[in-house]
N, C-alpha and C positions, 0 to 999 in steps of 0.2 A: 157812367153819368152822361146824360144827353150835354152838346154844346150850347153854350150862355146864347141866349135870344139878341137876338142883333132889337139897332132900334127901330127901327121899320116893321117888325114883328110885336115890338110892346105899344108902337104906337096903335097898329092895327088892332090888339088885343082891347084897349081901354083901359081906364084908369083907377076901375075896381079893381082887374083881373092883376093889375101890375101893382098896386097895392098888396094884394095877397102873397104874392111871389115875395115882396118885397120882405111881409113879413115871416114867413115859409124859407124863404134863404137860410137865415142867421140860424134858425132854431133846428135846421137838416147839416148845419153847417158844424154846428157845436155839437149833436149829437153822433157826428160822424166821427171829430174831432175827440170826443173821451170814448168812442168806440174801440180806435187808437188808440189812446195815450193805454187804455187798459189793456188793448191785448200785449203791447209792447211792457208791462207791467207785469202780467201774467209769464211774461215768457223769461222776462230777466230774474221773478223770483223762482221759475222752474228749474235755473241753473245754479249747481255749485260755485261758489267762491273760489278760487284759485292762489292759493297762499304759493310764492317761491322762494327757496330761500339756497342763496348761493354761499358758496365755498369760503377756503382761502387764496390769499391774491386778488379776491377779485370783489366785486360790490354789484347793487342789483341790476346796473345796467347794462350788467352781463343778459340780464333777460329780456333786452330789449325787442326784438325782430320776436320772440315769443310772447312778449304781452301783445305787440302789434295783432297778432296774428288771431290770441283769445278775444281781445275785445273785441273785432269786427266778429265774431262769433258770436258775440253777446256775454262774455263771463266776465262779471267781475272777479279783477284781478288784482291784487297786490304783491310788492316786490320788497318786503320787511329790509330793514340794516341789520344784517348780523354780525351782532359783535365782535367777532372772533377771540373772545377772550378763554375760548377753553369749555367743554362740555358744562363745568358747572355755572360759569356766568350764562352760557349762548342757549342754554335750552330751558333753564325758567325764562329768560326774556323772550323765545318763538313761542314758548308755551301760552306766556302772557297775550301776544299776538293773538294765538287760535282762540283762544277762550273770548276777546274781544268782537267775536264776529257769530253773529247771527247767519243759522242757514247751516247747511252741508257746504263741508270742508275737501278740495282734493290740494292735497297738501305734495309741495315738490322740492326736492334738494339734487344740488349737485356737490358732485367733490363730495368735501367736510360734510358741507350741508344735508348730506345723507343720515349721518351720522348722528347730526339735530334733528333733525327728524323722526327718524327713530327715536330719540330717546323723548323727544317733546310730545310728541301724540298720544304717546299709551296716556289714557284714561281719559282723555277728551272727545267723548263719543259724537260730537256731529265732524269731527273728521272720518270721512267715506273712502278716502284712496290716497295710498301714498305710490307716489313716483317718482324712480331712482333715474336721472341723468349721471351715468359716466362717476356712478357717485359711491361710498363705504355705505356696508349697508351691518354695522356690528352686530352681535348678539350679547345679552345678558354677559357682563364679565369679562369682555375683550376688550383692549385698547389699537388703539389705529396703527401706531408704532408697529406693533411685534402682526397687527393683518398684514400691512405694507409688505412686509417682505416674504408673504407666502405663496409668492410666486414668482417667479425675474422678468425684467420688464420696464419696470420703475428707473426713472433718476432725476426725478423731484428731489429726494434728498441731496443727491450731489450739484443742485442746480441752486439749493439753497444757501441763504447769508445769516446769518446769527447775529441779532442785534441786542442788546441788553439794555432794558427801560428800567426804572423807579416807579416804584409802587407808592400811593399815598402812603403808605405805614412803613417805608423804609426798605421795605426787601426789594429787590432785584427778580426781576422777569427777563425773560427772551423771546422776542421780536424775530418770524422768519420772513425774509423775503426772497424771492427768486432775483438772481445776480442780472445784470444787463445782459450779459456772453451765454448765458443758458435758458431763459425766460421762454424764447418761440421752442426750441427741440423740446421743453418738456412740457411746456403747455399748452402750444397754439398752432403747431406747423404746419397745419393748412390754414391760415390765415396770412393773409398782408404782411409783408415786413412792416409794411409803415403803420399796419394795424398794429399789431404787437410791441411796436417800440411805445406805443403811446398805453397800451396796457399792462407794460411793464414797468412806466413812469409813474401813472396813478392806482398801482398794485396798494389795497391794501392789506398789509401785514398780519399774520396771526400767530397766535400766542404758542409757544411752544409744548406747553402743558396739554392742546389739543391731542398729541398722538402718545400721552401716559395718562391722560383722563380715562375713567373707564366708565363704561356704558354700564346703566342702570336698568335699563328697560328696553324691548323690542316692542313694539308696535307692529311691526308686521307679523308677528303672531297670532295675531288678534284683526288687524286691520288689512284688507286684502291690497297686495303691491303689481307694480307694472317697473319693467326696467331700461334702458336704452346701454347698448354692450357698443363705444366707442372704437373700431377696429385698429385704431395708430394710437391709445390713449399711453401718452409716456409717463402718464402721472400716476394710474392708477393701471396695473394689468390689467388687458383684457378679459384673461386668464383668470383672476381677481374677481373680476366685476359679473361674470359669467357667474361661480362660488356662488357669489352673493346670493344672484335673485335665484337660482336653482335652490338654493337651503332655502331661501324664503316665498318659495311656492307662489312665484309672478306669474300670474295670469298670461301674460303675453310680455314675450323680451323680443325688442329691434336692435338688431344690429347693424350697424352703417360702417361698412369696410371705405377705411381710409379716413375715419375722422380722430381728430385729435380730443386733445381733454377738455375740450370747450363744444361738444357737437350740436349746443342751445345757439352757440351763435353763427357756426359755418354752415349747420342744417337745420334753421331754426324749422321751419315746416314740418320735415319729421320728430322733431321733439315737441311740436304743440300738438300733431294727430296725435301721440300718442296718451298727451296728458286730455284730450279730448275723449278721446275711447277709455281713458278711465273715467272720465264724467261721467259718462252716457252709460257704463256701464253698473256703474252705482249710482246713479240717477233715481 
């Protein structure tokens, strides 16, 4: 666009010609203006939705520096509360979630959250891609419990605390949380001390029924997956996580040597390129 006429060039033009301009601005201005608004329209409903849904221990702002990263991308994103109250509370409420959103779905779990996942997608067809962060990724008939230990590695269990709640109807639940003395070696150890003490403080708990729940349905069956294989993950084997996406015919697995069980928040950049390349790729 040429530069605005000074006034010594509208005087010299006359008070027809500046007239016209005058009216000629507003109406090049507005048309320019939803020229805009529409391509910036056009391009935000080109992109999938970006559901995330995190673990246990933690809550969605674990995906913080990862939403960061999709929305200057342009993806609407969401980062649901998962309940943690165990497969069968935690995956009709993600399910409820998906089903609430117009558009294609790339749907992301870490940890546990894998695990919802999988079981919440199958039969929700505008989800397009699920993506495994450092995550369980079950089949039809397995519990977490007896995956955990099919390979050595792990010592989540032994980092855990047993707490016992009250259920409205009287019975007794158990509440785990990771101890203050073991919190960073099994979940965070490339992070911050002083990050992790404060992650360890507002950890929230999940239900212990999570790892004798058993999984109902695979979605990655049916729905094509991508995986991210944590290289220090104490929470879940490598070893483990590796299993996973190879049985379930992941398109593309990254690996990042040296990252702990959290690799959304120490690398966030490589866990958003890769839930990006599953967009684009089911796009």
């Amino acid at each position: 666009m040429g530069s605005a006429p000074t006034r010594r060039q509208v005087l010299a033009t006359g008070a027809a010609v500046a007239g016209s301009a005058a009216l000629l601005g507003p109406l090049g201005s507005t048309a320019s203006a939803a020229s805009v608004s529409a391509s910036e329209q056009t391009t935000a409903a080109a992109k999938p939705t970006v559901v995330l849904v995190h673990g246990g221990f933690a809550d969605g702002s674990g995906w913080n520096e990862v939403i960061q990263r999709l929305q200057r991308a342009g993806y609407p994103t969401i980062a649901p509360a998962n309940p943690l109250r165990g497969l069968t509370t935690d995956v009709p409420y993600t399910a409820g979630v998906l089903r609430s959103i117009e558009g294609p779905v790339v749907l992301v779990g870490h940890s546990y959250g894998g695990a919802v996942i999988t079981n919440a997608a199958a039969g929700i067809p505008n989800v397009k891609a699920l993506v495994y962060i450092a995550a369980f990724v079950p089949d039809q008939g397995e519990q977490l419990g007896v995956l955990i230990g099919k390979y050595p590695g792990s010592i989540i269990q032994a980092a855990t605390r047993a707490v016992p709640y009250a259920n409205p109807d009287g019975s007794t639940g158990t509440d785990l949380y990771l101890r203050a003395d073991g919190f960073r070696a099994a979940f965070a150890a490339d992070l911050p001390v002083a990050t992790t003490r404060l992650m360890q403080a507002t950890q929230r708990p999940f239900s212990a029924s999570a790892f004798t729940d058993t999984t109902t349905a695979a979605a990655w069956r049916t729905i094509p997956s991508w995986g991210l294989v944590a290289g220090e993950d104490k929470a879940i084997p490598p070893a483990l996580e590796r299993f996973f996406y190879r049985r379930a015919g992941a398109r593309a697995v990254v690996e990042v040597p040296g990252a702990s069980h959290v690799p959304m928040i120490s690398h966030p950049g490589i866990a958003a390129r890769l839930i990006q390349d599953a967009a684009e790729a089911t796009g």
